[in-house]
C-alpha positions, 0 to 999 in steps of 0.5 A: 571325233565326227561332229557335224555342228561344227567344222572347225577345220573349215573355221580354220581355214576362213580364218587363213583364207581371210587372212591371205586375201587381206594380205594379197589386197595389200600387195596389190594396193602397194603396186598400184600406188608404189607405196609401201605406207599408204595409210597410218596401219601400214607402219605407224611409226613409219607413217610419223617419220615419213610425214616429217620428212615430206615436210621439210621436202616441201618447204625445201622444194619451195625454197629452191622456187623462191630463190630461183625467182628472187635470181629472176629479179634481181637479173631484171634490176642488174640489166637496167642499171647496166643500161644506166651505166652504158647512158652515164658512159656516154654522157660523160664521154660528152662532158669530157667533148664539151670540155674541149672548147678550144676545138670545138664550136658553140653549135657543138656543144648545144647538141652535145647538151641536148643529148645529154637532156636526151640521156638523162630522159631515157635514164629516168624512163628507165628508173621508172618503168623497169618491173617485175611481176608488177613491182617497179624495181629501181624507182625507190619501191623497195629502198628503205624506210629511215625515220628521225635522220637529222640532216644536221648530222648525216648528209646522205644514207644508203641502206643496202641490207636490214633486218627489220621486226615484223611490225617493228623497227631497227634502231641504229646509233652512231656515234662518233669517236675520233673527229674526222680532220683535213690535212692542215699546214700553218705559216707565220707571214708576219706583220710586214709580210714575206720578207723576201720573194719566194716561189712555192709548190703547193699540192693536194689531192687534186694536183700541183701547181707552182705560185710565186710571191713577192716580198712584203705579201700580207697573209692576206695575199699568200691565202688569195694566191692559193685560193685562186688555183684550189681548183686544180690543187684541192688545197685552200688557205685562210688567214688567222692573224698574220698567219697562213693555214693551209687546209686540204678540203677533204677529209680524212687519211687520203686528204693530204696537203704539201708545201715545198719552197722552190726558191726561198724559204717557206714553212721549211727550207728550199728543197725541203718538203713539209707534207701533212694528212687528214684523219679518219673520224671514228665510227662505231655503229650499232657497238660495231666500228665500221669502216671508214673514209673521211666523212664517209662511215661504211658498216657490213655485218649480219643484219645490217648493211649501210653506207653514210656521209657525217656532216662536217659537224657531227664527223668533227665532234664527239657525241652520238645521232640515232634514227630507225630503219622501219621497213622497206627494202626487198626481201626474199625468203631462200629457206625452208623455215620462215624466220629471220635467218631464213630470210636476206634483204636488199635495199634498191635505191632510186636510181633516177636522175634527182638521186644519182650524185650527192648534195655535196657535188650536186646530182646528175639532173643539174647538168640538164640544160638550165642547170647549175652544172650543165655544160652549156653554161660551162660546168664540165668540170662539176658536170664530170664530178657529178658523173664519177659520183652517178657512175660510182653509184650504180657500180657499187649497187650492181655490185651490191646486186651480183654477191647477194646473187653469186654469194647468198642465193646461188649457193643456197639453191646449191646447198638446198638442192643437196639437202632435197636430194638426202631429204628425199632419199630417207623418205623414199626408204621409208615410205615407197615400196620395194617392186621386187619384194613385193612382186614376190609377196604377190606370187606367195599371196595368190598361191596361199589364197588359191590353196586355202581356197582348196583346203576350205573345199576339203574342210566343208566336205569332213562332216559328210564323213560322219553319214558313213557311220550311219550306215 
């Protein structure tokens, strides 16, 4: 059939021409950006996965940003206690050269205190300047923030990890099982005393010393003799009666006290030994036990992390404190969801010279000149237990530092960069283009536009077949 209205050869091939130069635009689009989806028709399902995947890359991506920098933090705090621990070093290799007074002169150790007060200076300007990105780190900005503490019943308490509600509070409740004890020893003096002379090796936890009495020697007696040397023994005694009780001054499975007659009896035959210790009080936090040295209750488990001393009041009787943690501490958000379990916390304490030590011992500003512990008033021993306990302290929060670094952030960063590689790989094989595939759909696509190009010519010349007719 001849008709020259319409030329439906010529409709069909627009059609088909149309269509191949659509279909070449995409080739094209897909080259220039590398995308195989560029916008929602291209593969809506795809378009859909794609987005999710971008997503979680996303959040990972900043996860990996945030743990690095929170490495960067902690690094800065760890190198400042470093420096605190080298100070508290040489402070006590300064104690211990105060202490030898037999060798050495007055004028000596004036200057050995005077850089004592020097160091003790340089820890607190250390505590107080130490920052990262404008926050102070070691001052006590981020240790955290207790409510209801009664110090009848807790001495001292160190936070080093809680969760804490956004705008709420984590109640903690200790209660206390098991009464702590020392180790005790009891002697029956009598009313008329020693009933013969008598030489006794006393020891405790701090060493040994050997005391000697004479016959008749009231409980009165046998408690001063071993009173006046507590201090190299850690043993004291106190009369009851016309008894003797013989106490170690710690607390705890550690704490022990012995007696042993050298010459006569005491207690137990000459030769014999008689030996007692302390016991551990009982601790349950939180419904959780926790560990426990004496007085001293430790609890590590997910979500909170503390360290604290009973009084010897509240560790010796039965019963239950509480307070709440409300805030505070260091956190830092290590993974790609923002929620507690993506979250870990620290609490860094004040490591200033008004904190380092205990209310016990004393803290480490007290061995300043004019202080109650300074050498220059001839405190070296009290000023050295001062400095075992500083120097205890840093350690342990350095440590506390390095295992959140080593053990939480590191290994996350390692896991999450594992993770970013697979998230990353099953986006690409949805969303980015294949180069060799689409090189050759580009060759196809010019060639058809180029021959339709061609046959639409050809098809528009038809209807002129039908003037032949005409003739």
């Amino acid at each position: 059939m001849s008709v020259i209205n319409t030329n439906i050869p010529s409709i069909q091939a627009v059609h088909r021409l149309t269509a191949n130069q659509g279909d070449l635009r995409t080739r094209l689009e897909r080259l220039s950006t590398g995308l195989r989806i560029n916008r929602g028709r291209d593969d809506p399902a795809g378009l859909i996965a794609s987005e999710t995947l971008r997503n979680e890359i996303r959040g990972i991506s900043q996860s990996i940003s945030n743990s690095q920098r929170a490495i960067n933090v902690i690094a800065t705090a760890e190198g400042a206690l470093n420096e605190i621990s080298a100070l508290l070093l040489d402070v006590r290799g300064l104690v211990n050269h105060a202490a030898n007074e037999g060798a050495i002169s007055d004028e000596e150790i004036r200057a050995d205190q005077l850089q004592i007060d020097s160091i003790i200076e340089a820890i607190d300007r250390i505590a107080n300047t130490t920052q990262f990105g404008g926050e102070k780190l070691i001052n006590g900005n981020y240790q955290y923030n207790v409510s209801g503490l009664a110090a009848s019943s807790i001495t001292a308490m160190t936070v080093f990890g809680a969760r804490v509600p956004e705008g709420g509070h984590q109640d903690v409740t200790v209660q206390v099982t098991q009464s702590a004890e020392t180790a005790q020893l009891q002697f029956a003096a009598g009313s008329a005393g020693l009933s013969a002379n008598v030489t006794i090796e006393v020891k405790g936890n701090q060493g040994m010393e050997v005391i000697s009495l004479t016959s008749g020697t009231a409980a009165s007696g046998i408690v001063a003799a071993i009173n006046n040397v507590q201090a190299t023994t850690g043993v004291s005694a106190i009369a009851s009666g016309t008894d003797v009780i013989i106490n170690s001054q710690n607390y705890g499975s550690d704490a022990f006290v012995s007696v042993k007659p050298v010459y006569g009896d005491f207690i137990v035959s000459t030769g014999s030994e008689a030996m007692d210790y302390g016991v551990d009080a009982g601790v349950i936090i939180n419904g959780q036990a926790a560990s426990v040295d004496g007085l001293e209750a430790a609890l590590r488990a997910n979500g909170l992390d503390l360290k604290l001393m009973l009084t010897p009041d509240r560790g010796t009787t039965l019963g239950t404190t509480s307070f709440a943690i409300t805030g505070g501490g260091a956190t830092f958000q290590i993974a790609p969801e923002v929620n507690p379990n993506g979250q870990v916390s620290i609490g860094i304490p004040n490591v200033g010279s008004s904190n380092l030590g205990n209310a016990d011992i004393g803290y480490l500003y007290t061995i300043k000149d004019g202080g109650p512990n300074s050498i220059s008033g001839g405190n070296s021993m009290s000023a050295e237990r001062i400095l075992m306990e500083s120097i205890n302290q840093v350690a342990v929060l350095r440590g506390r530092l390095g295992g959140l670094q080593a053990n939480q952030i590191e290994t996350n960063i390692n896991s999450q960069r594992v993770a970013l590689e697979n998230v990353t790989a099953a986006e690409s094989a949805i969303r980015d283009a294949d180069i060799a595939v689409e090189v050759a759909a580009l060759t196809r696509s010019q060639i058809l536009v180029q021959s339709t190009t061609s046959i639409l010519g050809i098809a528009n010349q038809m209807p002129m077949n039908a003037l032949a007719l005409l003739g």
